[in-house]
C-alpha positions as a Markdown table, in Angstrom:
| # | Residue | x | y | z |
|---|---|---|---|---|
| 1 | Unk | -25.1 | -1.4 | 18.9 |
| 2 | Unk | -24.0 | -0.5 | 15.4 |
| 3 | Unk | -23.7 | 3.3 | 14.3 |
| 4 | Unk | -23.5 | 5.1 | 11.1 |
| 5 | Unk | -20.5 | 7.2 | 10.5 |
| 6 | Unk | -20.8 | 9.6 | 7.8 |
| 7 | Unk | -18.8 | 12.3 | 9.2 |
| 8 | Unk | -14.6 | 12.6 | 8.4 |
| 9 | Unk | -13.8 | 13.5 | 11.3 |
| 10 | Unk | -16.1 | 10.6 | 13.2 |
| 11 | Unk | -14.6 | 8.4 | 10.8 |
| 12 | Unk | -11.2 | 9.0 | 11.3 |
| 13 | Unk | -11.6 | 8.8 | 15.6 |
| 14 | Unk | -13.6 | 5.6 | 15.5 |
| 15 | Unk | -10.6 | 4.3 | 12.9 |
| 16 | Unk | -7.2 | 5.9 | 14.8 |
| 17 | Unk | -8.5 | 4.9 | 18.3 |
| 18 | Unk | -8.3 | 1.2 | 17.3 |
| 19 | Unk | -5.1 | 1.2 | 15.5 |
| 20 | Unk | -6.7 | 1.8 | 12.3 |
| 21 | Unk | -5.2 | 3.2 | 9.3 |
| 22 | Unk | -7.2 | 3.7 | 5.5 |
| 23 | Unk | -6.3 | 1.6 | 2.5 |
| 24 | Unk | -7.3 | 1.6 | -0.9 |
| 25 | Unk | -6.8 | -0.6 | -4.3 |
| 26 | Unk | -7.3 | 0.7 | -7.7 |
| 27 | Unk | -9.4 | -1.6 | -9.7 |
| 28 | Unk | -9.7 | -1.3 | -13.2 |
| 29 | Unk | -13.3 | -0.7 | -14.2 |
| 30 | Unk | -14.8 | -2.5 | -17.5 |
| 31 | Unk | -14.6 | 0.0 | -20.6 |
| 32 | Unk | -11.4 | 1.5 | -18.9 |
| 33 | Unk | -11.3 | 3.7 | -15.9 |
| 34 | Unk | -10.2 | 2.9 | -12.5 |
| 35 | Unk | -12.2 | 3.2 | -9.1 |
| 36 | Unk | -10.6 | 2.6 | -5.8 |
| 37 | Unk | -12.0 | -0.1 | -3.5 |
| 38 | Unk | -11.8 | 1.2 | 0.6 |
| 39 | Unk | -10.5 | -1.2 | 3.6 |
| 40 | Unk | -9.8 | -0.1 | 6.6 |
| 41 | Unk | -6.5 | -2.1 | 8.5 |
| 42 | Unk | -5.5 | -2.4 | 11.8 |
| 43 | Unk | -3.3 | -3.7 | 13.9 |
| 44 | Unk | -0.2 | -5.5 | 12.8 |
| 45 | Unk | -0.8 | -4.9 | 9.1 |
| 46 | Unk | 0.0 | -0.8 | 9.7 |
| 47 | Unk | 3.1 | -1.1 | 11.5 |
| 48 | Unk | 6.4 | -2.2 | 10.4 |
| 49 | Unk | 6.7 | -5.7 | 10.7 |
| 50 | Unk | 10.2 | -6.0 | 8.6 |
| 51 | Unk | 12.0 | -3.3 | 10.5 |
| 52 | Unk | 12.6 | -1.4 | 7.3 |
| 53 | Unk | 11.7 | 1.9 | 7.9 |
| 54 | Unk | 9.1 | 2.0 | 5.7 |
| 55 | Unk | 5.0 | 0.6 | 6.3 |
| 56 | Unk | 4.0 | -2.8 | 5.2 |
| 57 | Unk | 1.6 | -3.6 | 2.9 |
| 58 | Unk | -1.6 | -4.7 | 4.7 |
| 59 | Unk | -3.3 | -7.0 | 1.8 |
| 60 | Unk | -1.3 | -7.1 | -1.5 |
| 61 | Unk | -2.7 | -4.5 | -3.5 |
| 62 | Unk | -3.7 | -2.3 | -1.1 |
| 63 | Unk | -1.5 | 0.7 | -0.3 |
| 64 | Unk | -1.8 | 2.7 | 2.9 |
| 65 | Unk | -3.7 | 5.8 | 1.8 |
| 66 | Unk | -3.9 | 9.6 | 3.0 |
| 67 | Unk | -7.0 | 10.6 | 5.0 |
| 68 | Unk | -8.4 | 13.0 | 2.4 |
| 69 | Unk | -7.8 | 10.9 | -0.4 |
| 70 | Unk | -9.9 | 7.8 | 1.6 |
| 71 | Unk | -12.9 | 9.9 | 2.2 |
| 72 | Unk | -13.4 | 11.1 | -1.2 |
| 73 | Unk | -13.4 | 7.9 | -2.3 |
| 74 | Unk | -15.5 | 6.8 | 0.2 |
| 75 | Unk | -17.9 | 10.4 | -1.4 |
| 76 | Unk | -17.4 | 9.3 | -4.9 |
| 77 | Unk | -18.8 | 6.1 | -4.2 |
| 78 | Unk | -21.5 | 7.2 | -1.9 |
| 79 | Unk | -20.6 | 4.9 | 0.8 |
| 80 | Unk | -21.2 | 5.5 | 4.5 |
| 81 | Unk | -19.3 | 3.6 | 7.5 |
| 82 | Unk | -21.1 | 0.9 | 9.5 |
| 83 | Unk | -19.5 | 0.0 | 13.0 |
| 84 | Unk | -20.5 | -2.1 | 16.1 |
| 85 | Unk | -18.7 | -1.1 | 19.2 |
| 86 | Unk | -20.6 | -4.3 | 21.2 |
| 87 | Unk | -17.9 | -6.7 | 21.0 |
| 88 | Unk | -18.2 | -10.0 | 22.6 |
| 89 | Unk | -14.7 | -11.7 | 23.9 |
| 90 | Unk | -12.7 | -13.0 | 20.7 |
| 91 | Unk | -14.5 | -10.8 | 18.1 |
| 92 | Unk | -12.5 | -8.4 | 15.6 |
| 93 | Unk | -13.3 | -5.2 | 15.2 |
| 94 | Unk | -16.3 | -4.8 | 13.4 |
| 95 | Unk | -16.7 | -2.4 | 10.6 |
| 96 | Unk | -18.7 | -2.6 | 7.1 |
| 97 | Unk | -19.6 | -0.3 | 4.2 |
| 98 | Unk | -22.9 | 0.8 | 2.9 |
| 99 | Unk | -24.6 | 2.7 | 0.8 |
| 100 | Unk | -26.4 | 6.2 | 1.9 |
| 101 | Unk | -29.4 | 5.4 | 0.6 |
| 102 | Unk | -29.4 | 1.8 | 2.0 |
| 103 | Unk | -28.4 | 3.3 | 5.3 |
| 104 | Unk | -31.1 | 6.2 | 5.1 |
| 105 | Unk | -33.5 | 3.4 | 5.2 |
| 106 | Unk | -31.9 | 2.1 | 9.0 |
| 107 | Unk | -33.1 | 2.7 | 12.4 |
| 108 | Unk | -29.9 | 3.3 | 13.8 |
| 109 | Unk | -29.0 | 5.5 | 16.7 |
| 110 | Unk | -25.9 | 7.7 | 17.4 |
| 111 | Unk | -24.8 | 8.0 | 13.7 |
| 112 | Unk | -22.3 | 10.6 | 13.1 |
């Protein structure tokens, strides 16, 4: 069943206890200006693959990004966090973005 998480802290646990780490992208907004598009990565893509000491990036142009600096992005933009934990065999985690207004609008249970 999917949940909202709205909550940092709810955000973070869901994330962490899947491997998950927070990246982000600044993309250059028309009329100047940058805003940051959010992914989450997990897995392989946030460990050290090259044995270099130093983390991997996950998708070129995204850099692995602090907690606090993800979430208020995630603020700025007024986006909440849509998960599923129902995963049938051979599914990826499942995870998507959402407005709180569009979300508002949802019937869904055990939102943090």
């Amino acid at each position: 069943m999917a949940r909202i998480l709205r909550d940092e802290e709810a955000i973070r646990q869901w994330t962490e206890a899947r491997g998950g780490a927070p990246v982000m992208m600044d993309v250059p907004e028309p009329g100047g200006g940058t805003s940051q598009l959010l992914q989450l990565t997990f897995g392989q893509h946030a460990l050290n693959a090259d044995h270099n000491e130093g983390a991997d990036r996950p998708v070129p142009g995204f850099e692995l990004a602090e907690w606090g600096d993800w979430i208020d992005a995630l603020r700025r933009q007024d986006l909440v966090l849509v998960v599923d934990d129902d995963m049938d065999e051979g599914r990826q985690i499942d995870y998507r973005f959402m407005s709180s207004s569009e979300a508002q609008t949802l019937d869904l249970n055990g939102g943090d």
